[in-house]
LUMVO-269200 format. One record per residue: residue number from 1; chain; x, y, z of N, C-alpha, C, CB in turn. Coordinates in steps of 0.05 Angstrom, whole numbers, padded with zeros to 5 digits, always signed. Glycine has a CB too. Layout:
REM LUMVO-269200
R    i  ch     npx     npy     npz    capx    capy    capz     cpx     cpy     cpz    cbpx    cbpy    cbpz
R  NUM   A       X       Y       Z       X       Y       Z       X       Y       Z       X       Y       Z
...
***
This chain:
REM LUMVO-269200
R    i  ch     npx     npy     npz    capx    capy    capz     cpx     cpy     cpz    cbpx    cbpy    cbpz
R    1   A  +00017  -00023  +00000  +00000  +00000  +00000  +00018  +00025  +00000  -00020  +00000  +00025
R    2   A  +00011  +00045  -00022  +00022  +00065  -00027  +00021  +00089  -00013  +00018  +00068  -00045
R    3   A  +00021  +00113  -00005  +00015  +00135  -00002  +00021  +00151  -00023  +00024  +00142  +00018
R    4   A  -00002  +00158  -00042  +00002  +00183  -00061  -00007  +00207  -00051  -00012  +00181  -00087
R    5   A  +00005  +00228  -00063  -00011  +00244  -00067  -00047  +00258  -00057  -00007  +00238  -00084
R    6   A  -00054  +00235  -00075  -00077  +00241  -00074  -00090  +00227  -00051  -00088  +00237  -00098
R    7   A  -00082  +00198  -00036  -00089  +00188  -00022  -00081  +00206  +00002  -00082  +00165  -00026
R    8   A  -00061  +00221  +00005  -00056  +00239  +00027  -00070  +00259  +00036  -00036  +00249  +00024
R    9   A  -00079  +00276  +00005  -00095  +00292  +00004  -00121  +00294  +00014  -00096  +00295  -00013
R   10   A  -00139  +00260  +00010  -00151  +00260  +00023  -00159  +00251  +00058  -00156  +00255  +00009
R   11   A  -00142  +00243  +00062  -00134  +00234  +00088  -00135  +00269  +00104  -00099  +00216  +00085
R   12   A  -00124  +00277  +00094  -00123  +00319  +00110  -00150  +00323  +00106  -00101  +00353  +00089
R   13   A  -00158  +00318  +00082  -00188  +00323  +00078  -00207  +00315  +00096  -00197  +00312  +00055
R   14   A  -00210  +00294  +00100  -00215  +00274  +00120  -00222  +00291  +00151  -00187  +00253  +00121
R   15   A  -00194  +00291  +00159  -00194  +00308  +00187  -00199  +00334  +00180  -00167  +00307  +00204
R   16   A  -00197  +00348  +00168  -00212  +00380  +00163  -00229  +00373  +00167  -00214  +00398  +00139
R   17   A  -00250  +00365  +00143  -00272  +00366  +00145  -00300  +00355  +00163  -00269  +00363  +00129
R   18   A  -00280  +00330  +00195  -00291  +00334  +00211  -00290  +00363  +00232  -00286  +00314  +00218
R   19   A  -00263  +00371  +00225  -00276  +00402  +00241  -00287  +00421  +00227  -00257  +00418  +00255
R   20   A  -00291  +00420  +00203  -00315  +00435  +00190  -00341  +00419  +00193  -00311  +00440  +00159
R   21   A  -00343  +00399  +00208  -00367  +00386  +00215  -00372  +00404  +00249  -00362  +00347  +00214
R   22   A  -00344  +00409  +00268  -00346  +00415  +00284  -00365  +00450  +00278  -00320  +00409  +00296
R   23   A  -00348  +00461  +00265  -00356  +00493  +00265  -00382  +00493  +00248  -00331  +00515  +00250
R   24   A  -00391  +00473  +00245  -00414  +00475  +00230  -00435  +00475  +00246  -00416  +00456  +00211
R   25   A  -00432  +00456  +00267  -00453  +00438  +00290  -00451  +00460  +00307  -00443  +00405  +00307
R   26   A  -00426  +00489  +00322  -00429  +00502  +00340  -00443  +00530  +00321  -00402  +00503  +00359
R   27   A  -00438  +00537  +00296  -00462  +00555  +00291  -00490  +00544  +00292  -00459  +00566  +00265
R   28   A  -00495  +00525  +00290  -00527  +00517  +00288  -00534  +00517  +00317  -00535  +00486  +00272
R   29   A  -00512  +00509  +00340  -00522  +00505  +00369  -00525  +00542  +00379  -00494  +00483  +00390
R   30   A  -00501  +00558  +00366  -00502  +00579  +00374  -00530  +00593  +00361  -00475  +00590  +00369
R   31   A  -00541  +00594  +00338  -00563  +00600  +00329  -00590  +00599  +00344  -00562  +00586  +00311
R   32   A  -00588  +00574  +00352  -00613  +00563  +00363  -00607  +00574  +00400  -00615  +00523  +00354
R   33   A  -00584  +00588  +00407  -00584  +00601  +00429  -00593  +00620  +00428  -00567  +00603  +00437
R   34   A  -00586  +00640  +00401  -00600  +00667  +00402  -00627  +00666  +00391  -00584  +00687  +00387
R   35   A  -00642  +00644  +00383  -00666  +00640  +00381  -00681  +00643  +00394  -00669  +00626  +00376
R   36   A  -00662  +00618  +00419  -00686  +00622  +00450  -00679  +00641  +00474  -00687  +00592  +00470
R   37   A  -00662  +00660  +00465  -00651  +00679  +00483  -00636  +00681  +00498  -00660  +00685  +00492
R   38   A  -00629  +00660  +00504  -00597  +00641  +00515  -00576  +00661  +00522  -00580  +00620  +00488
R   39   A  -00567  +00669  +00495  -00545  +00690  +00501  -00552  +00726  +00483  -00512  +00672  +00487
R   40   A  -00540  +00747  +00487  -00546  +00762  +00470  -00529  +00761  +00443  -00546  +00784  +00482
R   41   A  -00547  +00776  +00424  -00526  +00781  +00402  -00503  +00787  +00395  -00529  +00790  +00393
R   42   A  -00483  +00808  +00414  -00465  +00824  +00410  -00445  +00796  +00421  -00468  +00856  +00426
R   43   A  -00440  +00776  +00450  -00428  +00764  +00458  -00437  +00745  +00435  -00427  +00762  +00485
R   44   A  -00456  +00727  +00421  -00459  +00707  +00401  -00436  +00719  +00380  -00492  +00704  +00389
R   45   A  -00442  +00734  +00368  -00423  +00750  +00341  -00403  +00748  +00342  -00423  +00775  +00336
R   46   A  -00392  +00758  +00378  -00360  +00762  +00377  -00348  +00727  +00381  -00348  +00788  +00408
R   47   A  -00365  +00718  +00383  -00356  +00682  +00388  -00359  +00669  +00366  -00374  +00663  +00410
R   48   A  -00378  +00679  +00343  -00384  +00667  +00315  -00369  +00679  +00290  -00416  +00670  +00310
R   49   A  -00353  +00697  +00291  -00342  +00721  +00282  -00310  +00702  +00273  -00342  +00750  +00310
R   50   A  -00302  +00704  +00289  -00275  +00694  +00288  -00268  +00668  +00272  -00266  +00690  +00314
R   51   A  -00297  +00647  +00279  -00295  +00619  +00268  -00298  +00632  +00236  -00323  +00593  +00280
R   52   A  -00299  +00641  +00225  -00322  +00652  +00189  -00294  +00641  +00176  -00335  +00704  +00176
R   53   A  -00259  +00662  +00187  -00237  +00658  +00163  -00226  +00625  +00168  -00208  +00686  +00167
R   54   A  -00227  +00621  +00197  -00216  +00598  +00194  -00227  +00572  +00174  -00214  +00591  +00220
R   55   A  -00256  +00574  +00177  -00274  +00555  +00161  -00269  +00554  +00135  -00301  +00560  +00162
R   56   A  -00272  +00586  +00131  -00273  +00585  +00094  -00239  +00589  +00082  -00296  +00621  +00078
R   57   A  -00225  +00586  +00109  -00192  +00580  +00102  -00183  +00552  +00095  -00174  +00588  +00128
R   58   A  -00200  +00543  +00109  -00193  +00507  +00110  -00215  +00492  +00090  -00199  +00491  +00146
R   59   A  -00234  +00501  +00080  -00241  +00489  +00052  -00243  +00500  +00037  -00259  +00477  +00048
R   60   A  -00216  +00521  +00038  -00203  +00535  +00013  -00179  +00506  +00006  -00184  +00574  +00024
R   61   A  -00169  +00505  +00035  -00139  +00491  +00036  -00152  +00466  +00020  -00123  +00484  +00070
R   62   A  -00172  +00461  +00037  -00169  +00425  +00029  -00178  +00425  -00005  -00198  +00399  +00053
R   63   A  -00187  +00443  -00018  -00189  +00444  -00052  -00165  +00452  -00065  -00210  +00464  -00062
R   64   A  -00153  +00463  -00054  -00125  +00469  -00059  -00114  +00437  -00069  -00109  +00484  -00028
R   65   A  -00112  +00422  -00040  -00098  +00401  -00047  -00109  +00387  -00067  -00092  +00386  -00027
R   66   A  -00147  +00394  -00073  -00151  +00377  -00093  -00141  +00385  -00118  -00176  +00372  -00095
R   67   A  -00142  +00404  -00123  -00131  +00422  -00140  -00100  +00407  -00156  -00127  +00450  -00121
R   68   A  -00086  +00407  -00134  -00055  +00395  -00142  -00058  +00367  -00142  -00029  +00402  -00119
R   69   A  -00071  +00358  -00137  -00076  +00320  -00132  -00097  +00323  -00172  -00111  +00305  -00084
R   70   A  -00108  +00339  -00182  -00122  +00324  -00198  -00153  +00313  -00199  -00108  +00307  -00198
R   71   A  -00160  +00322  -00174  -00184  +00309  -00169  -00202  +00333  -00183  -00191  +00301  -00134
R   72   A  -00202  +00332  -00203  -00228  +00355  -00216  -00259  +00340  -00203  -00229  +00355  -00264
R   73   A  -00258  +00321  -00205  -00293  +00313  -00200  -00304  +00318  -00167  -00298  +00274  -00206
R   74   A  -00282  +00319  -00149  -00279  +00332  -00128  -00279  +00354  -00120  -00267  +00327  -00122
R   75   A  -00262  +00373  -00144  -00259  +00395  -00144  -00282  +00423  -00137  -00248  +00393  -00166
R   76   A  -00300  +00404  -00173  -00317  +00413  -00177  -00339  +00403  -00160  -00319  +00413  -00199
R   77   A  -00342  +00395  -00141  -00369  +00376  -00125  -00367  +00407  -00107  -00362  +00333  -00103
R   78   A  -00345  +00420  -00093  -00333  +00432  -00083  -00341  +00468  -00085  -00310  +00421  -00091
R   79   A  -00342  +00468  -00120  -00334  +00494  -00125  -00369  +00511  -00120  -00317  +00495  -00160
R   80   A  -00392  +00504  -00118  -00412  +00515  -00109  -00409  +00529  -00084  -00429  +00497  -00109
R   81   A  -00392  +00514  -00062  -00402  +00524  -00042  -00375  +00541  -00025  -00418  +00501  -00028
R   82   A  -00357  +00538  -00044  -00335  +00555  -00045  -00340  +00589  -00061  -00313  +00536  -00059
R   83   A  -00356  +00581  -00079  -00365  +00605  -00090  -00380  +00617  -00065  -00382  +00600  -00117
R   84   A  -00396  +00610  -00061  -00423  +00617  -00031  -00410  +00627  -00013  -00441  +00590  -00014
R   85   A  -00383  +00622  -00004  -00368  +00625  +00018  -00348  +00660  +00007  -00347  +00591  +00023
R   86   A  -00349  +00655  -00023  -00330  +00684  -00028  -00355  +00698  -00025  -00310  +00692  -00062
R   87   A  -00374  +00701  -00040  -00394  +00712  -00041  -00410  +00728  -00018  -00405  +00695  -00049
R   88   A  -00426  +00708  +00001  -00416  +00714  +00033  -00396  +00735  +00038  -00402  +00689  +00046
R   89   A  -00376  +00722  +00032  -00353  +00754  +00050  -00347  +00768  +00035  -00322  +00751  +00064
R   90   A  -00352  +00778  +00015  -00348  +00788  -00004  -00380  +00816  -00003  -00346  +00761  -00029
R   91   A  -00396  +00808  +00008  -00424  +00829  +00013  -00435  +00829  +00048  -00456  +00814  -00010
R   92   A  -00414  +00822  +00057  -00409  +00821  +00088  -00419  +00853  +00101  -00372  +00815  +00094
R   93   A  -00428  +00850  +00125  -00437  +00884  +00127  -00408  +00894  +00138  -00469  +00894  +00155
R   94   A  -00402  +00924  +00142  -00374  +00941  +00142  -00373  +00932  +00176  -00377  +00983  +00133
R   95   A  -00351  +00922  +00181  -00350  +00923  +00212  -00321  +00927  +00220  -00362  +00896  +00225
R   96   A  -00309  +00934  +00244  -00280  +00929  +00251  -00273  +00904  +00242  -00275  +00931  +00280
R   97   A  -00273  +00883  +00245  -00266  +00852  +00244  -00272  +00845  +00211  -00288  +00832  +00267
R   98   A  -00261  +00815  +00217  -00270  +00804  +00190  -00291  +00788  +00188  -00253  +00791  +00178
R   99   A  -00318  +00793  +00205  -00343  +00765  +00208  -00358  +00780  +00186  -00366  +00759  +00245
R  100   A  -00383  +00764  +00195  -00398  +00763  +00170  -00433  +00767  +00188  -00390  +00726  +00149
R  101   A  -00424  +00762  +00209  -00447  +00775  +00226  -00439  +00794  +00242  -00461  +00758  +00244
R  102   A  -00468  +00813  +00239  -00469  +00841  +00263  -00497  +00833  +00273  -00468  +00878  +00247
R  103   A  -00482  +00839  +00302  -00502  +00836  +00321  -00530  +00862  +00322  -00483  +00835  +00349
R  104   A  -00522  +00874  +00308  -00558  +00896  +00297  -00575  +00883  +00290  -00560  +00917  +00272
R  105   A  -00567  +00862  +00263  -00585  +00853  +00253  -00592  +00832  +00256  -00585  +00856  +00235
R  106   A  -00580  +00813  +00274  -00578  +00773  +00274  -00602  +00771  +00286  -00550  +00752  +00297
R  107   A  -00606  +00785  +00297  -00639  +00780  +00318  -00665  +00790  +00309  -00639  +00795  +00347
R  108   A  -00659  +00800  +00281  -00677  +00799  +00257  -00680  +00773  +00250  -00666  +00814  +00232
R  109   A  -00718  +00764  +00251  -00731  +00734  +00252  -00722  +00723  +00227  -00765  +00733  +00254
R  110   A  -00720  +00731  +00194  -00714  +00726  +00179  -00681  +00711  +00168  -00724  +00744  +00173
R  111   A  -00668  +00734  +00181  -00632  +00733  +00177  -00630  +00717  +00203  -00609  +00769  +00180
R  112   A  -00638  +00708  +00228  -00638  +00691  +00245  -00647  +00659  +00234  -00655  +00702  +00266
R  113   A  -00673  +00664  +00220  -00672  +00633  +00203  -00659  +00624  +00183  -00693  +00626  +00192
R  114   A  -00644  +00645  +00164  -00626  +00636  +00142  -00609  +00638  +00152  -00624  +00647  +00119
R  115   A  -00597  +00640  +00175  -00570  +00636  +00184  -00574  +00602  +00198  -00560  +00665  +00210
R  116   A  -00590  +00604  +00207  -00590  +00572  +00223  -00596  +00549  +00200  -00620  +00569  +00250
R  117   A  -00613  +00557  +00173  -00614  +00533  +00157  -00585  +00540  +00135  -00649  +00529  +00139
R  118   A  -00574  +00557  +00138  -00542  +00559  +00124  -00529  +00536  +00141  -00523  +00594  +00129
R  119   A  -00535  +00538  +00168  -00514  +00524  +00183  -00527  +00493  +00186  -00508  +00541  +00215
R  120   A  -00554  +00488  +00179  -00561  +00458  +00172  -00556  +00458  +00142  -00594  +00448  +00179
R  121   A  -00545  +00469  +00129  -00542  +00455  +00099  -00516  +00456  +00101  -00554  +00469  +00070
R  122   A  -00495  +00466  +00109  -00469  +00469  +00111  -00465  +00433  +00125  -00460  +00501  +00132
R  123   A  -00486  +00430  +00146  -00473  +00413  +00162  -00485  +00385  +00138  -00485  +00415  +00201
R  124   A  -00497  +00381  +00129  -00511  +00367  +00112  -00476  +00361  +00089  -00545  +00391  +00098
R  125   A  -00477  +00388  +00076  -00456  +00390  +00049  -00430  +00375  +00068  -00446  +00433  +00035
R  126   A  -00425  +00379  +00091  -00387  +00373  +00096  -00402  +00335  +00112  -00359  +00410  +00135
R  127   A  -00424  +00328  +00123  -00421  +00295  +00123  -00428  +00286  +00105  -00432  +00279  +00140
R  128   A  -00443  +00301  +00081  -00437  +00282  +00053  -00402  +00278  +00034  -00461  +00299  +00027
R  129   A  -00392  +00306  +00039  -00365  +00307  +00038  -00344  +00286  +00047  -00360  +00327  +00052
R  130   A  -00355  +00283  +00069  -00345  +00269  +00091  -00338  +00238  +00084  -00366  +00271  +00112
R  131   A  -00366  +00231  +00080  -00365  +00200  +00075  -00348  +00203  +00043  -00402  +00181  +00075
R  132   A  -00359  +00218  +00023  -00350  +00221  -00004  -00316  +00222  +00003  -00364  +00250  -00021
R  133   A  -00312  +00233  +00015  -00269  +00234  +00012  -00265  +00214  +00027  -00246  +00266  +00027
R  134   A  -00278  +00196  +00044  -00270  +00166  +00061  -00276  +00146  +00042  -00288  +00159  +00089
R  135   A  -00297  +00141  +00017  -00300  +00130  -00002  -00271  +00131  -00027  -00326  +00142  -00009
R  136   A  -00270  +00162  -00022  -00248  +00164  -00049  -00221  +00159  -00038  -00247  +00198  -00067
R  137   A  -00207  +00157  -00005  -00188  +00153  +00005  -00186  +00121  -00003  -00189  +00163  +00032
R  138   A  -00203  +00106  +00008  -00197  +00081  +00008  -00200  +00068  -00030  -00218  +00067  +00033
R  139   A  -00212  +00078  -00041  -00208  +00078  -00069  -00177  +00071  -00073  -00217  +00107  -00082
R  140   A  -00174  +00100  -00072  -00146  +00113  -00073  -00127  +00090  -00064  -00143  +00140  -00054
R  141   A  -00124  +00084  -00043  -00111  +00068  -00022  -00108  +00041  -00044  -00131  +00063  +00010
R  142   A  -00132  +00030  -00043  -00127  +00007  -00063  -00125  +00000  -00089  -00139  -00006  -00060
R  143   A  -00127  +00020  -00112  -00119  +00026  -00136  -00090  +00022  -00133  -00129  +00052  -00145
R  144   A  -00067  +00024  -00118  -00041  +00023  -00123  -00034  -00006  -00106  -00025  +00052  -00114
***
């Protein structure tokens, strides 16, 4: 049994994208806090704020590697919601920081529900991901 490339690639993939399973599962828990009033907005934001670059840093990275590995059919499974993610920060409201929420508006009923089913389809997109790059690892693995 070999280690390529691409078998490596997915293997990082792999562990990323259970902690993009993690930051996925604490916006939807944090959501459903400022739903039921749990916490306020301004302390939610400054705790949801910080997670936005690391997330959309690390399934920048892990396409990257698909990128150099060859995996176009991966690539592209990929590139929808990498677009969604520039896009997103890219029409972000003006703030000191680099998040993507302000606590003015999160507790608006509307931008409060599309933020919580962003964060059930996000969590949905990275365990179909999930199993898909543990499918294509062990592929990988035994093709050589």
């Amino acid at each position: 049994m070999t280690f390529t490339f691409v078998a490596i690639a997915y293997i990082i993939a792999l562990i990323l994208t259970a902690l993009l399973i993690f930051f996925a599962i604490w916006h939807i828990i944090a959501f459903d806090e400022l739903k039921n009033d749990h916490k306020n907005p301004i302390e939610q934001c400054n705790s949801l704020n910080p997670l936005i670059i690391p997330e959309y840093g690390t399934h920048i990275f892990i396409n990257v590697l698909f990128l150099l590995g060859g995996e176009w059919l991966t690539l592209f499974f990929n590139m929808p919601l990498i677009a969604y993610h520039i896009n997103k920060f890219r029409i972000r409201p003006v703030m000191s920081g680099f998040g993507i929420y302000d606590p003015t508006t999160i507790m608006n009923a509307q931008i409060l529900h599309l933020a919580q089913r962003e964060g059930w389809i996000k969590l949905g997109f990275y365990m179909i991901t999930f199993f898909y790059y543990l499918y294509c690892m062990i592929a990988e693995l035994i093709r050589e």
